[in-house]
Each structure stands twice: as C-alpha cells, then as structure tokens.
C-alpha positions in Angstrom: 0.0 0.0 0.0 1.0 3.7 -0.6 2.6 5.3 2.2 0.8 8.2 1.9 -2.6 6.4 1.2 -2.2 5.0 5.0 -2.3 8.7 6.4 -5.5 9.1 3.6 -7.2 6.2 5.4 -6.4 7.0 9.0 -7.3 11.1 8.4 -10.5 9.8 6.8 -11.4 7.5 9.5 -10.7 9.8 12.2 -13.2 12.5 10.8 -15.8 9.7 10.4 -15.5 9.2 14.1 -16.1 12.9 14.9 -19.2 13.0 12.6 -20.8 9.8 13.4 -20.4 10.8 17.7 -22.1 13.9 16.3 -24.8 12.3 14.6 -25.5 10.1 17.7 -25.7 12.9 19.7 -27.2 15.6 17.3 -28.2 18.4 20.1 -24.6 19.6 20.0 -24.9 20.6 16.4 -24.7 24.1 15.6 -25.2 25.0 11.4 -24.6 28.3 9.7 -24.9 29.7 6.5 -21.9 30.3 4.6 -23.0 31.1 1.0 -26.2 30.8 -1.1 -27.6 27.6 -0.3 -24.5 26.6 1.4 -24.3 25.6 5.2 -21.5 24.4 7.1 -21.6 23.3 10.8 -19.4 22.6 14.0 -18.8 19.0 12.7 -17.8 20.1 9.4 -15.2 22.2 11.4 -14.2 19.4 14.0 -14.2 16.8 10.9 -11.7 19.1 9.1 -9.2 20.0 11.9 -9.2 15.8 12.9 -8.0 15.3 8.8 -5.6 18.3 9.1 -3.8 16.9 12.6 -3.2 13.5 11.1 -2.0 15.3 8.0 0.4 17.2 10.3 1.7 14.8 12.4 2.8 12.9 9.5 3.9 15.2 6.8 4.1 18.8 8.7 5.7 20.5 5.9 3.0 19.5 3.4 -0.1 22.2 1.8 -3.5 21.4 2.8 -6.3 22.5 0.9 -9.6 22.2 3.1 -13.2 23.8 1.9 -13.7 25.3 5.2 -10.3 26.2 6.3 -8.8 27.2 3.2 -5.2 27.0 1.9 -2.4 26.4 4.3 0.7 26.4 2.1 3.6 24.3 4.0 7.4 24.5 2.9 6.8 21.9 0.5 4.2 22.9 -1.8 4.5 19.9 -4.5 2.4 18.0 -1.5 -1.1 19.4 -1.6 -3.6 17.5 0.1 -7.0 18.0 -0.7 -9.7 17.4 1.6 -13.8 17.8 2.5 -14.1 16.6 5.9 -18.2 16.4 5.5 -19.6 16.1 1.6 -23.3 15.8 2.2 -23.7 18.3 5.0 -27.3 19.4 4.3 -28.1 15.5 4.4 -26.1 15.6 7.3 -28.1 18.4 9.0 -31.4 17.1 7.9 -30.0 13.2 9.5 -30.4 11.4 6.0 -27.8 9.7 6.6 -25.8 10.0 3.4 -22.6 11.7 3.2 -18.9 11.0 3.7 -15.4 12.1 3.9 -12.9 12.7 1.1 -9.2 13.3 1.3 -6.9 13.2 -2.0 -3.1 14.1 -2.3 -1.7 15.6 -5.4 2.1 15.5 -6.1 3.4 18.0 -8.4 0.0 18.3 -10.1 -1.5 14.9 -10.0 -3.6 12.6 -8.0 -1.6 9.9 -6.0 -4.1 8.6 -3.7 -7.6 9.5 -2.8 -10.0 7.9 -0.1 -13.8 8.6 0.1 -15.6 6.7 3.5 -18.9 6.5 4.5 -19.1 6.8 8.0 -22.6 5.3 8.3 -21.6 1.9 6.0 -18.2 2.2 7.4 -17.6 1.7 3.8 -13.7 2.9 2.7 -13.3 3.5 -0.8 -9.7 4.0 -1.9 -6.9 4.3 -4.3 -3.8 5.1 -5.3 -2.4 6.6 -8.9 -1.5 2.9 -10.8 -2.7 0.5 -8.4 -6.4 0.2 -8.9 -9.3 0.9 -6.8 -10.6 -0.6 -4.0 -13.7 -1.0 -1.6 -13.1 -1.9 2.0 -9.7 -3.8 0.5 -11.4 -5.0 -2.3 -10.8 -4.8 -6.0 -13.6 -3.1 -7.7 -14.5 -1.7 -11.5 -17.0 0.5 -13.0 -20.1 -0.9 -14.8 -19.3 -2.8 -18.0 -22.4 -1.0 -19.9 -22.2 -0.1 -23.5 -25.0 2.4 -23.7 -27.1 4.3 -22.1 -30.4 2.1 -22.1 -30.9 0.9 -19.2 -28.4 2.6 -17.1 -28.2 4.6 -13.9 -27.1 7.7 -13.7 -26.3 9.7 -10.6 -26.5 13.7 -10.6 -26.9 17.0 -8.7 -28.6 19.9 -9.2 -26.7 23.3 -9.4 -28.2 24.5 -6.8 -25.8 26.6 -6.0 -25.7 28.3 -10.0 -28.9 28.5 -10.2 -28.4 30.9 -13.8 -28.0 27.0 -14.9 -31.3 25.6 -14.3 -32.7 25.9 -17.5 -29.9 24.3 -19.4 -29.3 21.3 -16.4 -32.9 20.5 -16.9 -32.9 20.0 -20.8 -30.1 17.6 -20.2 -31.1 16.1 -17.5 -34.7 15.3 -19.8 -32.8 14.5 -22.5 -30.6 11.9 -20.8 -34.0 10.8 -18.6 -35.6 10.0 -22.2 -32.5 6.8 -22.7 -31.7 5.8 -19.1 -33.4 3.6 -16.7 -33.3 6.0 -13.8 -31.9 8.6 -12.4 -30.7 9.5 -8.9 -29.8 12.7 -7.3 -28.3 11.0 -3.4 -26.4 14.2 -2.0 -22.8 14.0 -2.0 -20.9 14.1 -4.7 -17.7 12.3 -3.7 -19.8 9.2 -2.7 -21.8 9.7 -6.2 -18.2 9.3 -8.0 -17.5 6.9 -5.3 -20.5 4.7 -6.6 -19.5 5.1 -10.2 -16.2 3.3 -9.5 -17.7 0.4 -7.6 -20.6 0.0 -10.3 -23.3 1.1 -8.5 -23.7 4.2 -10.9 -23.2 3.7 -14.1 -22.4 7.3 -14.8 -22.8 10.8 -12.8 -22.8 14.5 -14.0 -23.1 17.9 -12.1 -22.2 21.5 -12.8 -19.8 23.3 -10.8 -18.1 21.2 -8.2 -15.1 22.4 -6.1 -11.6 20.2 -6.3 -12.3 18.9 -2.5 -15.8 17.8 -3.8 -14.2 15.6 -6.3 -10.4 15.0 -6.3 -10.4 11.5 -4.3 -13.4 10.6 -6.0 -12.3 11.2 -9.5 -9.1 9.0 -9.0 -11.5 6.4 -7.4 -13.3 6.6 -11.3 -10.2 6.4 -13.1 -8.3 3.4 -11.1 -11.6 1.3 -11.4 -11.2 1.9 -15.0 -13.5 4.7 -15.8 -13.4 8.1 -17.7 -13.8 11.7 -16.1 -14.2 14.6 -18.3 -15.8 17.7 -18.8 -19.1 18.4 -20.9 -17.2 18.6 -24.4 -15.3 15.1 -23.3 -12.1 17.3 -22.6 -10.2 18.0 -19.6 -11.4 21.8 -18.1 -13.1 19.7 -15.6 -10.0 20.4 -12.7 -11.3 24.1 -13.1 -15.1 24.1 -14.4 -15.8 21.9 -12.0 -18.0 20.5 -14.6 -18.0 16.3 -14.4 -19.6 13.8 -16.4 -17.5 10.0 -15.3 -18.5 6.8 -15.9 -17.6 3.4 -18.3 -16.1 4.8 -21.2 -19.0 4.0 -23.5 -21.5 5.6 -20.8 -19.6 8.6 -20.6 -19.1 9.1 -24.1 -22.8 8.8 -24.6 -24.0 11.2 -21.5 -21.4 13.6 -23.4 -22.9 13.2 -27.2 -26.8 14.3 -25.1 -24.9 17.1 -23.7 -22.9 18.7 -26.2 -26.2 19.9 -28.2 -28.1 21.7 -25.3 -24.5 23.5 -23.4 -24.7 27.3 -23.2 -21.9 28.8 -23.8 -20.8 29.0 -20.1 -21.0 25.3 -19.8 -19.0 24.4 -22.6 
C-alpha cells in the first residue's frame, strides 16, 4: 500500500468518528450559513481540523487545501492535500444519513491517492495513482455497460448556480428520455465513489469544487472509468463541470450534452 494512502485512510477515518459521535448525539450541532444555499456546521469544522492533525503529524511540511479552512501552504508545496471533511452536509443536518469524507493528495500536479468513507456503512473507498481501486480492500471496476439504455445515472442539481437551471434541466430530460433512472443521493464524492464500484453507471453535475471531487475522480479512473468535462475534454479540474463513468457511458451522457451547453458550460 501507498505510504501516503495509509495517512489518507487514518485522516478519513478519524473525521468519520467525529461526525458519526455527532450524529448520535445531534443536540450539540450548531449549522450556519456560509454562502447561497450553502451551510457548514461545527462538525464540518471538527471533521476538518481531525484530517488536518493527522495530515500534520505525518507530513508537517506539506499544503492542505480544506473547503472550510482554506489553503495552508507548508514549505513543501508539491504536496497538496485536498480534503472535504463532511460532503453531504445538508443530508447531514437534515440526518439522511448520506454523506462521507474525502481526502486526496496531489504530487506535483496529480492525484496519488484519494479515499472517500462513509461513515454510516463504514464503507472505505480508496486508491492510489496505478494500483487500482478498491472498496473496504477489495478490488472493484465501474459498470461494463455499452450504452445508455438501461443505465443509472447519478447527478446533482446546481443548486448553488442556479443561472443554470434551465440548461441542467434539458439535459437532464434528455438523458432521462435513454436511461433507466436517475438518482440525485447528495454527495458528490460518494456519487463518484459509486461510479467506481458500479453502483452508478455514470454521474454529471455542474460546478463542483476540487475537495468535492479530487479522491473521487481518482477512485473513477483506477476502477477503470473516464472523467471529463461536458465537451469530453479536460477543463473539468477548473469548471468543475464532471460527467465519469464506463467509457462507452460517458461518451454517450457527453454526445446528449454537447447539443443543449450554453456557452458558459461548454
């Protein structure tokens, strides 16, 4: 196993512990709101600093990039970890309990390792950059489907870009017209997480940040999936704009896409 992907697991673990003693004993929980549709609570904020002292205790001199903290820059700035201690956290405040943790390191650019975990499974999904993907130390891949018939897609709505809900919605009706379903679950990182295991056969949304996806996009790509953008190209890392999946699935949510993008999703 990766060096590094051992502090991944044990930084991931440990903010599951804070949020799951917080779930059990909710009356503690104190939420704000940070942003248009956009909360973050005391657990978020325990969750974070838990990832960022394992972090530190191993690799002091590294960056850490956290949604609610920010950037720390450490002396060595070719190590950036990347981290969402609570993806889900409006499932988390209303207790649906769906949501996880997600903590990815780049080195000099790209993704070594990445670990999304369920704290409510106890489900660990990991991976490191040319060693495959795994669930709870098992070898997984995405969904062998060819086509879209008959295939489920995960999603989520912009709800924080809401000057995209016109165009979301014609893809989303267009893509509803070939698949078999369609779910919309809550975190994003577990969505991608999903994907890679084959639970999803593909997943789209507009505007995610790197700590939303960065462990779960490696998680795709190891099990032997495709991320892109909505064009099939790479502008993803800073549109934040995903479609992933089997090749053939991605290729074909892409083809729906391409016709309906304004110009600011393209």
């Amino acid at each position: 196993m990766h060096p590094m992907l051992n502090i991944a697991i044990r930084a991931a673990r440990n903010a599951g512990n804070v949020i799951t003693r917080a779930y059990e004993d909710f009356d503690k929980v104190e939420a704000e709101q940070k942003g248009l549709n956009d909360y973050v609570s005391n657990v978020d904020r325990d969750a974070e600093r838990a990832i960022i002292a394992a972090i530190r205790k191993a690799y002091p001199d590294h960056t850490v990039i956290g949604e609610e903290s920010g950037t720390d820059i450490g002396e060595n700035d070719s190590y950036k970890w990347i981290i969402d201690p609570l993806d889900g956290t409006s499932n988390f405040l209303k207790r649906i309990p769906h949501f996880s943790v997600s903590v990815a390191l780049q080195v000099n650019g790209k993704t070594e390792v990445g670990v999304v975990y369920d704290p409510m499974t106890n489900e660990l999904f990991s991976a490191s950059r040319g060693q495959g993907a795994q669930l709870n130390s098992q070898r997984i891949r995405v969904a062998n489907q060819r086509e879209l018939t008959g295939t489920l897609l995960g999603t989520g709505f912009p709800f924080k870009a809401r000057q995209h809900t016109d165009t979301y919605m014609t893809i989303f009706g267009e893509l509803f017209n070939d698949v078999a379903d369609m779910r919309r679950a809550g975190s994003a990182a577990l969505d991608l997480a999903y994907v890679a295991c084959g639970r999803l056969d593909g997943f789209f949304e507009i505007g995610l940040k790197p700590w939303d996806f960065a462990a779960g996009e490696l998680l795709v790509r190891e099990a032997g999936g495709i991320v892109t953008d909505f064009t099939g190209g790479h502008k993803h890392i800073t549109s934040g704009n995903i479609v992933a999946g089997g090749p053939k699935v991605t290729a074909g949510i892409v083809t729906k896409m391409r016709p309906h993008l304004s110009d600011a999703l393209k």
